[in-house]
C-alpha positions, 0 to 999 in steps of 0.5 A: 500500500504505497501511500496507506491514506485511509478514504472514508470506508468501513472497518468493522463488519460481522458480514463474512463467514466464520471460520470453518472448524477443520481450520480452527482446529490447526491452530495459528500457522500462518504469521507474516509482516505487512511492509510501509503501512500504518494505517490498520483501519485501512487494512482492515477496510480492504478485507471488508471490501473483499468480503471478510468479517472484521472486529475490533481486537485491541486499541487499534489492532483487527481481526479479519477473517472468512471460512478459510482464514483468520488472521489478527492485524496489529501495529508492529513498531508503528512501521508495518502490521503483523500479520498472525492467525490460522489459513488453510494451508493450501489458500496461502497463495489465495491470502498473497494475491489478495494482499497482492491486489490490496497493493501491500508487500508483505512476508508470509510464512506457513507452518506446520501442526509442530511450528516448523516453517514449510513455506515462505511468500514475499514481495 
């Protein structure tokens, strides 16, 4: 997101579909850091314009999620977010287009049931 200027939108909304339980059940797998934006209410805007589900989860932190990704949003040294939840392993590369499109560079990394890193995207 190059410029991360908030535009007069929506944050919050409990419209998208809750996480499905095969994937709940994994625990967090997936964690990764959003590059130059500080803004997490704009972030958080463009999941919901995607289609997710988003809350409020601390003084400025979100999170957003559909039935195959679940994710937290927070303020990672007023710099970048991080970026930390549960995806079902094969819809990482669904989770880097969409940020892709939002226009972020972003790390991800994927592990597995034991936290052993077995995949790493980034931009």
């Amino acid at each position: 997101m190059r410029d991360c200027q908030h535009t007069a939108g929506v944050d919050l909304s409990e419209e998208g579909e809750a996480l499905s339980s095969e994937w709940a059940e994994l625990g967090n797998n997936v964690c990764g850091i959003l590059h130059g934006c500080r803004n997490l209410s704009l972030v958080a805007e463009h999941f919901v314009r995607a289609g997710w589900r988003s809350r409020s989860s601390s003084w400025d932190g979100y999170e957003v999620g559909t039935d195959w990704c679940e994710v937290e949003l927070d303020s990672l040294d007023g710099v970048d977010v991080l970026l930390n939840g549960v995806i079902a392993p094969h819809r990482l590369d669904n989770l880097a287009d969409l940020l892709h499109r939002f226009g972020l560079t972003y790390t991800l990394e994927l592990n597995d049931e034991h936290g052993t890193l077995i995949r790493e995207l980034h931009t």
